[in-house]
Backbone as CSV, one residue per row, in Angstrom:
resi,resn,N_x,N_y,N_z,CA_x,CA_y,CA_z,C_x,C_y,C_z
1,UNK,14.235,-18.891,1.988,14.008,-17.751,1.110,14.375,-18.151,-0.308
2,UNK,13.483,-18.204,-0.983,13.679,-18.756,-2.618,14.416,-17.685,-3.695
3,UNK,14.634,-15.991,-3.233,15.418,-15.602,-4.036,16.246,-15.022,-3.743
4,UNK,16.883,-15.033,-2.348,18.048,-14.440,-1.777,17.804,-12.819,-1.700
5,UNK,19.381,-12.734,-0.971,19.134,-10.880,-0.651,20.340,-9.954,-0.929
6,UNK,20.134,-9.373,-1.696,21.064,-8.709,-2.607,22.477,-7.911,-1.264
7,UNK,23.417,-8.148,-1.152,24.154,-7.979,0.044,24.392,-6.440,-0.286
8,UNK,23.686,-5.326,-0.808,23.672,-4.282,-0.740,22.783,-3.674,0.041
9,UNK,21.524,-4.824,-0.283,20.483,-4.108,1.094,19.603,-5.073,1.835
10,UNK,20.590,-5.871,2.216,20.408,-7.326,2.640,20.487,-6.596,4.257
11,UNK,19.475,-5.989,4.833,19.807,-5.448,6.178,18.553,-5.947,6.991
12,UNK,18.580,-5.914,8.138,17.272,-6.542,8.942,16.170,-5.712,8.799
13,UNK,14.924,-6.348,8.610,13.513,-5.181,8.785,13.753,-4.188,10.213
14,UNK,14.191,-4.608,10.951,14.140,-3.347,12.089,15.409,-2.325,11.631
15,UNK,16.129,-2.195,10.312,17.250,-0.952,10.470,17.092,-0.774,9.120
16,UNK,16.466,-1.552,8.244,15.855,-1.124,7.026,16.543,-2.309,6.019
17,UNK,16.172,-1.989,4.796,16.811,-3.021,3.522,15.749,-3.807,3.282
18,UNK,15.829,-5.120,2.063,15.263,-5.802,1.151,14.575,-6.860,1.989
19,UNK,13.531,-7.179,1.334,12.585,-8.261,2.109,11.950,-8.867,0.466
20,UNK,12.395,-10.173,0.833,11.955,-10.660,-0.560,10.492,-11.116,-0.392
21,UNK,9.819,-11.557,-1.463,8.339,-12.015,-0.911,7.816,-13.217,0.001
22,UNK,9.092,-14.236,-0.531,8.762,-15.599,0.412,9.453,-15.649,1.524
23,UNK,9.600,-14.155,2.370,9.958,-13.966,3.402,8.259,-13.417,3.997
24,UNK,7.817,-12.859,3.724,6.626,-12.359,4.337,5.972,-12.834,5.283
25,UNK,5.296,-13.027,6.453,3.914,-13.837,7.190,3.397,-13.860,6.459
26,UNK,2.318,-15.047,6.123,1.402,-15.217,5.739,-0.076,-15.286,6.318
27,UNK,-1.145,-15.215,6.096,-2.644,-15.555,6.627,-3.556,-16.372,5.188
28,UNK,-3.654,-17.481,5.427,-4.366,-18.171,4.349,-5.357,-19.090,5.166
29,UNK,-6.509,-18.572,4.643,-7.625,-19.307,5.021,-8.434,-19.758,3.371
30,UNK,-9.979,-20.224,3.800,-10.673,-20.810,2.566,-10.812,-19.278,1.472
31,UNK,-10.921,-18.125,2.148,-11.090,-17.308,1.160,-10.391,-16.059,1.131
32,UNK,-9.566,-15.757,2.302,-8.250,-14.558,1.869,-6.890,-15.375,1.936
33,UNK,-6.506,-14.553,0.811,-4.298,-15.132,1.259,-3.620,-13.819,0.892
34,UNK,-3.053,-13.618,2.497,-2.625,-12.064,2.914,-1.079,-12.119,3.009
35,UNK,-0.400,-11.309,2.421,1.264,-11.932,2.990,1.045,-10.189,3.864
36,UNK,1.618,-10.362,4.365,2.410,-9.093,5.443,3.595,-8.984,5.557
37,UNK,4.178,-7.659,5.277,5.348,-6.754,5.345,5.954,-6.533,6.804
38,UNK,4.886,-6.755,7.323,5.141,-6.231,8.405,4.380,-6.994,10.059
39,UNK,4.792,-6.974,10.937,3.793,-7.893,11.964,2.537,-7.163,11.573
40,UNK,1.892,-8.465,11.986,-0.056,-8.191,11.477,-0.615,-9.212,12.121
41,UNK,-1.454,-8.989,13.319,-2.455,-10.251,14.070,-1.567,-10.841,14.711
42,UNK,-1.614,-12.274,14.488,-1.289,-13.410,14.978,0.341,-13.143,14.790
43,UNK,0.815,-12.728,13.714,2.194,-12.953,13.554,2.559,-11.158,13.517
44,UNK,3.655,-11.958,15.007,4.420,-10.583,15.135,5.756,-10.888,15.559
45,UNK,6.762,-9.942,15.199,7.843,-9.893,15.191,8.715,-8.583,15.495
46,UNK,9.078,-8.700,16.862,9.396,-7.375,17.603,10.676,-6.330,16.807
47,UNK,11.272,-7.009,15.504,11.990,-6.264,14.840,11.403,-5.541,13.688
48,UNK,10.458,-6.339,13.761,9.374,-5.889,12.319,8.344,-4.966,12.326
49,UNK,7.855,-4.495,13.134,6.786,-3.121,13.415,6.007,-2.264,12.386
50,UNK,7.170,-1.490,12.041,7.231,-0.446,10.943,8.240,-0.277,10.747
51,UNK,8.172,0.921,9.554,9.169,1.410,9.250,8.646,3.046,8.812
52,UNK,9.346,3.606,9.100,9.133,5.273,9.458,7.745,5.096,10.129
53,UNK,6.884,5.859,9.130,5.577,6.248,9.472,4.399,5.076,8.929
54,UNK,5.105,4.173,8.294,4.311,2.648,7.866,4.323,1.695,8.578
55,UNK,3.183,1.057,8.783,2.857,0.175,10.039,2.117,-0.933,9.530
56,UNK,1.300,-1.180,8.302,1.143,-1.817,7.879,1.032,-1.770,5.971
57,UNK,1.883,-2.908,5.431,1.792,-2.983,4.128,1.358,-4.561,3.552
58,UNK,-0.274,-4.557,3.453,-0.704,-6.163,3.693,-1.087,-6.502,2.350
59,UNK,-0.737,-7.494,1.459,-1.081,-8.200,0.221,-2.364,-8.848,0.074
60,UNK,-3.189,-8.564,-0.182,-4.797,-9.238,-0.046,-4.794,-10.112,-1.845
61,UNK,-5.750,-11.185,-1.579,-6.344,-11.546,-2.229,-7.585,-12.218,-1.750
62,UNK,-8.845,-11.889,-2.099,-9.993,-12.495,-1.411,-11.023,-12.933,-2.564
63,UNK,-11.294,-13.859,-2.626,-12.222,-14.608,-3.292,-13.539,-14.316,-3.245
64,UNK,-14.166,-14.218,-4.719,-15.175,-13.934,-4.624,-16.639,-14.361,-3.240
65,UNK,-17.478,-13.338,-3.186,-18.504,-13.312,-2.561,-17.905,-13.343,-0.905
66,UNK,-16.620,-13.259,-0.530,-16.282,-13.205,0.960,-15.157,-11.916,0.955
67,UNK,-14.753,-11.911,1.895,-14.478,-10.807,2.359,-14.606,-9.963,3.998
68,UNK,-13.956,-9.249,4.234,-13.880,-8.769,5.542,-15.172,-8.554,6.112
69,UNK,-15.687,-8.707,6.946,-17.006,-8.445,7.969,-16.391,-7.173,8.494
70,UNK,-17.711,-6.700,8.947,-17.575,-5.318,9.866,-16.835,-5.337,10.987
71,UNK,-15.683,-4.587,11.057,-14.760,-4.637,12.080,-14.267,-3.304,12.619
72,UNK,-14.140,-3.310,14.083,-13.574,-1.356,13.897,-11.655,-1.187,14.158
73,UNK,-11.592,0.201,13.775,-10.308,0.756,13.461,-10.261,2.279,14.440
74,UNK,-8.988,2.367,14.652,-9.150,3.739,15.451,-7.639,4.424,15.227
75,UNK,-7.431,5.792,15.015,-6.526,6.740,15.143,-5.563,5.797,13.994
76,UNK,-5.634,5.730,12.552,-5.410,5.017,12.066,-5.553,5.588,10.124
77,UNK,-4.589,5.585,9.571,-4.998,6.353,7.909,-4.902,4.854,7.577
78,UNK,-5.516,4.589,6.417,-5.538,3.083,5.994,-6.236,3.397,4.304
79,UNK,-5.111,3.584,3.246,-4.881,3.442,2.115,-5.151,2.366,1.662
80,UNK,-5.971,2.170,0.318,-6.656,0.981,-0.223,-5.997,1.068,-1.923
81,UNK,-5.175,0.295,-2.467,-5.466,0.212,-3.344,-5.139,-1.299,-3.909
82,UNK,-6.313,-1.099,-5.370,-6.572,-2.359,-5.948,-5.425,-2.457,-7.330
83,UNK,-5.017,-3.918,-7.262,-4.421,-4.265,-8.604,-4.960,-4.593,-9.311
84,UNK,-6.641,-5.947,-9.283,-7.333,-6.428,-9.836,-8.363,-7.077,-9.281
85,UNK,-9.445,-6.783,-10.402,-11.338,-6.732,-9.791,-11.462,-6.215,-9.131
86,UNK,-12.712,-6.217,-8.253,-12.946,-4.859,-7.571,-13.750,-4.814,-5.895
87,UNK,-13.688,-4.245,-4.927,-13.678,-4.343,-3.897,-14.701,-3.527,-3.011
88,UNK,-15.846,-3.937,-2.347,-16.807,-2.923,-1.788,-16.411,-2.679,-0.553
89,UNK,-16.198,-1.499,-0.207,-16.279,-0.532,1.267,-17.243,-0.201,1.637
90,UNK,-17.936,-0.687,3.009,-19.410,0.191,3.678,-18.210,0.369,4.786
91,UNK,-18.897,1.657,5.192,-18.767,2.016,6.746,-19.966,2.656,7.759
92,UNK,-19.493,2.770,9.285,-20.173,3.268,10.059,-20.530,5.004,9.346
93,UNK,-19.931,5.765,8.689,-19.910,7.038,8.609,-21.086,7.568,7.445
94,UNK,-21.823,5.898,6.707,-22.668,5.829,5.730,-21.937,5.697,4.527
95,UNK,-20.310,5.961,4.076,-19.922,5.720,2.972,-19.839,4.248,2.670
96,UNK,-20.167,4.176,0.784,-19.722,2.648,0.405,-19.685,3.333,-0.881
97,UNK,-18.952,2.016,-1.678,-18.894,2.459,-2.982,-17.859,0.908,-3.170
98,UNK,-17.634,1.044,-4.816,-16.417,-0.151,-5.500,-15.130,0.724,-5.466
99,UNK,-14.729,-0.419,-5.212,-13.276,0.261,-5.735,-12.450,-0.493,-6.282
100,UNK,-11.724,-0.096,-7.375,-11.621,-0.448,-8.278,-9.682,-0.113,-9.412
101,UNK,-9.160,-0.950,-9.609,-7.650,-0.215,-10.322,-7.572,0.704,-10.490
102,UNK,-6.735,1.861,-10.450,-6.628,3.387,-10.184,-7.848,3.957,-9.750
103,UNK,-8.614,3.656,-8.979,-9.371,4.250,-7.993,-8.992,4.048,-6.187
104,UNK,-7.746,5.545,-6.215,-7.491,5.540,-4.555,-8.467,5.899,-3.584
105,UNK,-8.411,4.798,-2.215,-9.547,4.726,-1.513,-7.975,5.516,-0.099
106,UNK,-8.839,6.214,1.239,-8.347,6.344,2.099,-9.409,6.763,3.195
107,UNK,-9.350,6.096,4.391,-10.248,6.039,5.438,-9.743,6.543,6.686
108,UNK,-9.933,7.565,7.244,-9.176,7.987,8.711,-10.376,7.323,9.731
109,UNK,-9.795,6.426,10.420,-10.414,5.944,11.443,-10.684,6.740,12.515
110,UNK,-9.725,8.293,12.588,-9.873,8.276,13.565,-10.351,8.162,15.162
111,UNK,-11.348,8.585,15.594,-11.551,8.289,17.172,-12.482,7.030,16.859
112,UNK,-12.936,6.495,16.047,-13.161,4.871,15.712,-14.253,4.804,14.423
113,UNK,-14.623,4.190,14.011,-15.186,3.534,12.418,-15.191,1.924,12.586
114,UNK,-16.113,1.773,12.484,-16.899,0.690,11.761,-16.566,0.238,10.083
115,UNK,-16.032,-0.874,9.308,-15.984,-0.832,7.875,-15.904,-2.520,7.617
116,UNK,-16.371,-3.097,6.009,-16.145,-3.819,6.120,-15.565,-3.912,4.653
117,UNK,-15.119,-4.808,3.973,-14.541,-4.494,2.689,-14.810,-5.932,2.004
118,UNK,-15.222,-6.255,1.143,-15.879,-7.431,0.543,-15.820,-7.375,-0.953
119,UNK,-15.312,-8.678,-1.993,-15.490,-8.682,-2.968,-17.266,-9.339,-3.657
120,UNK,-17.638,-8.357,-3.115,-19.087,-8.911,-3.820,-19.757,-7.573,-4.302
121,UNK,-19.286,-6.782,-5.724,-19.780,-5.804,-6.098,-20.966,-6.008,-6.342
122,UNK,-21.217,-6.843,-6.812,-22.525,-7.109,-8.139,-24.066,-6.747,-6.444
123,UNK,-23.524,-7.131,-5.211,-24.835,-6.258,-3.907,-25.280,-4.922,-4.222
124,UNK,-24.190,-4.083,-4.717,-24.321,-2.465,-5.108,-24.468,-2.472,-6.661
125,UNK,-24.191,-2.901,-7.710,-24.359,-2.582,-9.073,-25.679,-3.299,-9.222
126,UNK,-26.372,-4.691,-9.171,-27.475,-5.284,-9.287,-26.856,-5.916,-10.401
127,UNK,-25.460,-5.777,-11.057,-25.243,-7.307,-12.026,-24.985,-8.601,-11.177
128,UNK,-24.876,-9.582,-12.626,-25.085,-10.971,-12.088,-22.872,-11.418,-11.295
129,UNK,-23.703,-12.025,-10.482,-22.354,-12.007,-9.617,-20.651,-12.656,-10.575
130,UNK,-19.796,-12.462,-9.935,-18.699,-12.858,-10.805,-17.580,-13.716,-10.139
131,UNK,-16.637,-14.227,-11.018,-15.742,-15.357,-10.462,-13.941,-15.034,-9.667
132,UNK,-14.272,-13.820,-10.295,-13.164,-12.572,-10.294,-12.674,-12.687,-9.156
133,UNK,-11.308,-13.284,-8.177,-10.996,-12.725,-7.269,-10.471,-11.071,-6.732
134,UNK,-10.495,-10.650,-6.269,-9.954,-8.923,-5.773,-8.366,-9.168,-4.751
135,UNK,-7.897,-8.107,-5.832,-6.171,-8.309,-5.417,-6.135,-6.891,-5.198
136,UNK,-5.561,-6.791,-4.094,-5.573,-5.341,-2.912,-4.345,-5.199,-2.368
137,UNK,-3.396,-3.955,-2.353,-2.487,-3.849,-1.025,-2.988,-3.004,-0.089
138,UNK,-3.208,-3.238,1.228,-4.060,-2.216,2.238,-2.821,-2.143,2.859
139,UNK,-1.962,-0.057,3.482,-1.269,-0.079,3.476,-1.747,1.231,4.956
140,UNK,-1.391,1.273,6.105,-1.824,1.869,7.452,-0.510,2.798,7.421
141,UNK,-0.565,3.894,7.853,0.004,4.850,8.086,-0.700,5.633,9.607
142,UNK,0.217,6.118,10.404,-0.186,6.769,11.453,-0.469,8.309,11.690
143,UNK,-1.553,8.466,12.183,-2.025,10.246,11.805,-0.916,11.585,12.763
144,UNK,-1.129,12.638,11.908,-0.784,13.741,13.292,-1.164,13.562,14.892
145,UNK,-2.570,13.579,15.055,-3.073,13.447,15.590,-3.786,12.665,16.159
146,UNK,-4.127,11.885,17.377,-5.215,11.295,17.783,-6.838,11.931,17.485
147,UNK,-7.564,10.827,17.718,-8.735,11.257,18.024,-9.698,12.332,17.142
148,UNK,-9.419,12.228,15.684,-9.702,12.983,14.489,-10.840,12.348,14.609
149,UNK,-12.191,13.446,13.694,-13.073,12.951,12.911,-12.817,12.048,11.928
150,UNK,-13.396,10.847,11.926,-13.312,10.207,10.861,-13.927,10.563,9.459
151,UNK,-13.183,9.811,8.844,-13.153,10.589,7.384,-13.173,9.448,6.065
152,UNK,-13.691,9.409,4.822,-13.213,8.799,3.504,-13.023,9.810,2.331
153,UNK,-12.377,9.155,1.729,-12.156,10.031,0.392,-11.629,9.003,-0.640
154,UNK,-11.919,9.657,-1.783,-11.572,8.057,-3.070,-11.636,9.087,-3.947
155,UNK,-10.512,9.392,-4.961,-10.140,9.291,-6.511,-9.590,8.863,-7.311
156,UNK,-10.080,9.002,-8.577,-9.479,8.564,-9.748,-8.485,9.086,-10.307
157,UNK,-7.497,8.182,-10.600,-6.030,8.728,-10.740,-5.748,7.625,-11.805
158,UNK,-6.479,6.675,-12.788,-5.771,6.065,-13.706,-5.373,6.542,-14.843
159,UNK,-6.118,7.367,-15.286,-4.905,8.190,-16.232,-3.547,8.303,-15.860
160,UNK,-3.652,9.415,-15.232,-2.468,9.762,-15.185,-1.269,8.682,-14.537
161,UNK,-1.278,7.366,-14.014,-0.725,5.889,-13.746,-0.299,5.890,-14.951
162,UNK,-1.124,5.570,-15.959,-0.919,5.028,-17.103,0.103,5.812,-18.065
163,UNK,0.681,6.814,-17.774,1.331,7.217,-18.397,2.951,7.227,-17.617
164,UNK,3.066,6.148,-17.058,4.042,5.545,-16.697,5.358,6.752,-15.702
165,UNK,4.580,7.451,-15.299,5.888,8.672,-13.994,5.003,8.101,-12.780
166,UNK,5.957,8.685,-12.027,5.638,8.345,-10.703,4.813,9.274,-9.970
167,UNK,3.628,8.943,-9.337,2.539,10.012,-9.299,1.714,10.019,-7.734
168,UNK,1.786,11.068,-7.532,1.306,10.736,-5.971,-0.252,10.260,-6.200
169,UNK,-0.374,9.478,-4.809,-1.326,8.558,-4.635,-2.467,9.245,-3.758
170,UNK,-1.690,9.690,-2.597,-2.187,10.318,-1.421,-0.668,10.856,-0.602
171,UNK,-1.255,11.831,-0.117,0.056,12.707,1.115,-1.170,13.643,2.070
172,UNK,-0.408,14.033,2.821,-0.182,15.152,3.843,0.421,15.822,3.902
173,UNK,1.652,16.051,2.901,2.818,16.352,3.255,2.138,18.045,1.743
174,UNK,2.692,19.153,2.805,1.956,20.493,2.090,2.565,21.123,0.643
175,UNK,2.999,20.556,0.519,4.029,20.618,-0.692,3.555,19.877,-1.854
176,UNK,2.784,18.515,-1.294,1.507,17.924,-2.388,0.307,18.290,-2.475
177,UNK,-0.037,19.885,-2.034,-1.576,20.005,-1.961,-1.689,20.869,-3.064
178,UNK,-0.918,20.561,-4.045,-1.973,21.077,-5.652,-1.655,19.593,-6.495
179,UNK,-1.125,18.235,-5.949,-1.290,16.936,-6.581,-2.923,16.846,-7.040
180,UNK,-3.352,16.234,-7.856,-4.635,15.149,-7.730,-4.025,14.337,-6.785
181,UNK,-4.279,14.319,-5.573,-4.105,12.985,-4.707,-5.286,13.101,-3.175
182,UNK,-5.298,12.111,-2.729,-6.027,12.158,-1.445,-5.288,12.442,-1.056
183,UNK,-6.233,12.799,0.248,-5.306,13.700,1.562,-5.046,12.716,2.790
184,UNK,-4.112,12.414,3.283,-3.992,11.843,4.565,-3.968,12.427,5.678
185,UNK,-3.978,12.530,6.930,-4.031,13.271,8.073,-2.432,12.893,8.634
186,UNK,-1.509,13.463,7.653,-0.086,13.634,8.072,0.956,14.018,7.407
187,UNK,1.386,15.324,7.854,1.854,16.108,6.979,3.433,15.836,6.821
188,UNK,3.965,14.536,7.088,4.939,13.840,6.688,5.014,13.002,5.629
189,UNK,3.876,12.811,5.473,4.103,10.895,4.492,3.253,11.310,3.337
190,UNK,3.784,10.449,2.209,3.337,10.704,0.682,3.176,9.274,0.495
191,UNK,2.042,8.629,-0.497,2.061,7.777,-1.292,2.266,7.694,-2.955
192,UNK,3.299,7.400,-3.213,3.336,7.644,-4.451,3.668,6.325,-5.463
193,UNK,3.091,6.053,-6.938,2.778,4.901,-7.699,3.096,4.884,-8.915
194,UNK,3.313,3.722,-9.469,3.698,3.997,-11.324,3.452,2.683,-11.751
195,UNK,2.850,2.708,-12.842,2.282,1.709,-13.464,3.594,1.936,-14.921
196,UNK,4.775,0.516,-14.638,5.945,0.672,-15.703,5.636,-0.163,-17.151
197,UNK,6.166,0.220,-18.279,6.148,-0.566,-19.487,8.110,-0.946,-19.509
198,UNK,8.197,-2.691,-19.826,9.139,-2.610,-20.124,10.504,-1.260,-20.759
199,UNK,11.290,-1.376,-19.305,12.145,-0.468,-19.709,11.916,0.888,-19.179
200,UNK,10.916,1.243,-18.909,10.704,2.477,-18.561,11.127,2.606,-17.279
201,UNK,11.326,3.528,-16.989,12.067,3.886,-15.068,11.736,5.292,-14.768
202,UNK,11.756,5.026,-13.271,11.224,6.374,-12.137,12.465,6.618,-11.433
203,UNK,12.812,8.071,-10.586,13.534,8.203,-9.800,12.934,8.249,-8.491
204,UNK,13.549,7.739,-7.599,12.745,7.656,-6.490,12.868,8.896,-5.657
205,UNK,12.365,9.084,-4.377,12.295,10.318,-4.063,13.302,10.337,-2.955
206,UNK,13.938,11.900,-2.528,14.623,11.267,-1.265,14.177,12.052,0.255
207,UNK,14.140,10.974,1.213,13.387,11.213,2.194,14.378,10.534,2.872
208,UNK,14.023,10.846,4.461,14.842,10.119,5.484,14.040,8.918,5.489
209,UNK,13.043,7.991,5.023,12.477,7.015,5.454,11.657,6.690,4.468
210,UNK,12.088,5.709,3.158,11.159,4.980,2.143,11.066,3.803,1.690
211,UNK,9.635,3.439,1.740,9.248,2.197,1.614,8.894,1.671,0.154
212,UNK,9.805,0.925,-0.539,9.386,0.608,-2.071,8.739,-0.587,-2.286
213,UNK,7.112,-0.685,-3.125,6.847,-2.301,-3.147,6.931,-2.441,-4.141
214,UNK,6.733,-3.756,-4.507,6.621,-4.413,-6.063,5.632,-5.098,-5.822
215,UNK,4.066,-4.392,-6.251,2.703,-5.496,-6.120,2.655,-6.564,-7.475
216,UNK,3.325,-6.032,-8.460,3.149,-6.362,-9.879,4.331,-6.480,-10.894
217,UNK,5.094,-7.200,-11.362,5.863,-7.066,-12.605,7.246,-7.584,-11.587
218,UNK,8.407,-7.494,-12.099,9.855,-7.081,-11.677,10.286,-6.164,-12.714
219,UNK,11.096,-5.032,-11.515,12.037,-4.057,-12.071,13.654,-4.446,-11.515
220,UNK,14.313,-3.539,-11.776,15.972,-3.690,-10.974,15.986,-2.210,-10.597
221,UNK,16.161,-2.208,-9.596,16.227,-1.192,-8.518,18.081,-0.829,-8.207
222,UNK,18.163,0.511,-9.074,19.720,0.656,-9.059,20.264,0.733,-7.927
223,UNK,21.374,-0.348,-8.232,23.220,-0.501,-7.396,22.258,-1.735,-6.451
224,UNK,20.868,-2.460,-6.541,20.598,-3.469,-5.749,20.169,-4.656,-6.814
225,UNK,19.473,-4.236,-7.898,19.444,-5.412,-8.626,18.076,-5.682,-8.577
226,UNK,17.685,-6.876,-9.297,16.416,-6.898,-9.702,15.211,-7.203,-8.520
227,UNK,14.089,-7.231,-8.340,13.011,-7.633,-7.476,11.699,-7.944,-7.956
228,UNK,11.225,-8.265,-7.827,10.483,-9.308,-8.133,9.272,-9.090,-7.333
229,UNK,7.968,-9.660,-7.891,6.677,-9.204,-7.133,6.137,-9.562,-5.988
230,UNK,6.306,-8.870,-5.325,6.093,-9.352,-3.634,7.088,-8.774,-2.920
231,UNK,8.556,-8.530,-3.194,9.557,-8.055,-2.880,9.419,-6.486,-2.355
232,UNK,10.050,-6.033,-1.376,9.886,-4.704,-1.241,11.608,-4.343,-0.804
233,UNK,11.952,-3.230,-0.632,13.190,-2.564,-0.170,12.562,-1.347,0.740
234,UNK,12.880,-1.328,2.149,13.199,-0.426,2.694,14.465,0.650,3.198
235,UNK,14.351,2.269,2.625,15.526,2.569,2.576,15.764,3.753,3.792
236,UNK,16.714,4.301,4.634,17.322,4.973,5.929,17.976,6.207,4.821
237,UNK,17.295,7.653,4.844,18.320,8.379,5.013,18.877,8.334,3.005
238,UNK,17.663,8.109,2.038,18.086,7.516,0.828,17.318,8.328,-0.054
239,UNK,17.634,8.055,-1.257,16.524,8.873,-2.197,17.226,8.342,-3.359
240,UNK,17.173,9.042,-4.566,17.667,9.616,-5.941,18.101,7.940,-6.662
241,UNK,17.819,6.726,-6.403,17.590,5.649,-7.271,16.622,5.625,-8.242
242,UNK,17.342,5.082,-9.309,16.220,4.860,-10.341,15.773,3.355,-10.236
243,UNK,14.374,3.296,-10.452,13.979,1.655,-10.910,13.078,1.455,-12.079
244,UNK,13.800,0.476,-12.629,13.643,-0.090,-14.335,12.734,-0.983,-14.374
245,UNK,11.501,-0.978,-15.344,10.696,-1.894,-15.320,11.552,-3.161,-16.168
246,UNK,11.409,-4.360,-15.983,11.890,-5.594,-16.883,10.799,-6.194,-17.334
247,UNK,9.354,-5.773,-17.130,8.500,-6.403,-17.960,7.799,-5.252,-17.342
248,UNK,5.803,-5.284,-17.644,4.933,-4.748,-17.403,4.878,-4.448,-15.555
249,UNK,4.721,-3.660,-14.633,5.393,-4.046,-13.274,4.270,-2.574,-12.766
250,UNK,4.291,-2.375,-11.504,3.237,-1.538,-10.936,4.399,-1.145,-9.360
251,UNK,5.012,-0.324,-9.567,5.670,-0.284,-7.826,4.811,0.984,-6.994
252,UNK,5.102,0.707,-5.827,4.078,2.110,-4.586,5.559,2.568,-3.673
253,UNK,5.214,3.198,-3.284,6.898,4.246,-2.613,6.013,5.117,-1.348
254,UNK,6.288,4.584,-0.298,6.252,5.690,0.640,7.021,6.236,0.536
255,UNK,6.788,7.660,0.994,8.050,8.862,1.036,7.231,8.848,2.520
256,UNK,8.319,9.374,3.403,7.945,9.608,5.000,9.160,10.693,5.344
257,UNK,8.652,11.458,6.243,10.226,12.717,6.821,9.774,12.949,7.850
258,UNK,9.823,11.024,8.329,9.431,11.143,9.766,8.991,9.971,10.468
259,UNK,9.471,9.599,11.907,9.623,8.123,12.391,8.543,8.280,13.099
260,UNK,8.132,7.200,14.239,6.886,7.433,14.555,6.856,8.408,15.819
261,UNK,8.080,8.432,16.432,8.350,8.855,17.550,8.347,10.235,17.478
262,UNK,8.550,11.154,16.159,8.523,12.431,15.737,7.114,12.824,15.296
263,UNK,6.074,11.680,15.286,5.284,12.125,14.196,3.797,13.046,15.438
């Protein structure tokens, strides 16, 4: 591990605390390099699962003109968002579209879907193709329910990012249904995001179960200290920290009030 673990929340992924980035699994082939938060595929780790109501928090980067093939998903919320260039979604349900930095994407698989996700916009716009790789965190959350109609939904929320508070992304949770945010199919879990300028800071929220990333920048995350991009902290039973941007930085925060076993 190249940057150590702050012995405040230096705790194992199965009871919560800090996970630095060059701790992650990796998946690197000729044209994606995926780190995972969490077991994913091939690499699994029976302490590592989830955490509350998050099951997967995966780091994409995929190189132009490749990208995911059509694959299916079931009983499953699966949050898309992009850090940089831009990313096409088709599915079985007829939706496609780009997606694109503050444009939140969310897909309920439920009782199953077809999708494939590919950096090759220029198929749908008719411009000339580009060199641009697409940098993505795709982040799975588990529904109320089984066996839902499947569903998409995508808005624009970069404004209001850009003005540096912390801003929901997407929830379920009924208390966010006058946010601008997508809706998830679970009325526990919130996604919430902030795009920081040196110095600037958020309070985090408090929930029995939250997941903090750092896709972009380093902040210092009070009474733990600084983190760095790739780094995440998972917190038990926590809330009311502030975190400080130390340069330009982008963090995402599950809020969850609720494990999977409750959900």
């Amino acid at each position: 591990m190249g940057s150590g673990r702050h012995p405040a929340t230096a705790r194992g992924p199965g009871e919560g605390g800090a996970s630095r980035a060059d701790d992650r699994a990796a998946t690197k082939i000729a044209w994606l390099d995926s780190k995972h938060s969490f077991s994913f595929g091939g690499h699994y780790e029976p302490d590592n699962t989830h955490h509350g109501l998050l099951l997967v928090n995966n780091d994409d980067i995929v190189k132009p003109g490749s990208g995911f093939d059509t694959h299916p998903h079931r009983d499953m919320e699966i949050v898309t968002w992009v850090l940089r260039g831009s990313l096409v979604h088709q599915d079985s349900t007829g939706h496609s579209g780009v997606i694109y930095p503050g444009l939140a994407q969310r897909m309920s698989a439920g009782r199953g879907i077809l999708h494939s996700e590919k950096n090759d916009s220029w198929t749908l716009t008719g411009e000339q193709s580009h060199a641009e790789p697409v940098h993505f965190v795709q982040m799975w959350v588990v529904p109320d329910e089984s066996g839902i109609t499947p569903g998409y939904q995508q808005l624009e929320i970069d404004d209001e990012l850009l003005r540096g508070g912390l801003v929901t992304i997407a929830s379920g949770m009924p208390e966010h249904s006058d946010a601008a945010a997508i809706t998830i199919a679970n009325r526990y879990a919130a996604l919430h995001g902030a795009r920081l300028q040196p110095g600037q800071s958020v309070e985090l929220p408090d929930a029995p179960y939250l997941h903090l990333f750092v896709p972009r920048g380093e902040v210092v995350l009070e009474g733990a200290g600084p983190l760095h991009e790739g780094d995440a902290v998972r917190f038990t039973a926590s809330g009311g920290q502030r975190v400080t941007a130390i340069d330009a930085a982008e963090i995402l925060v599950w809020e969850m009030h609720a494990g999977l076993s409750a959900a």
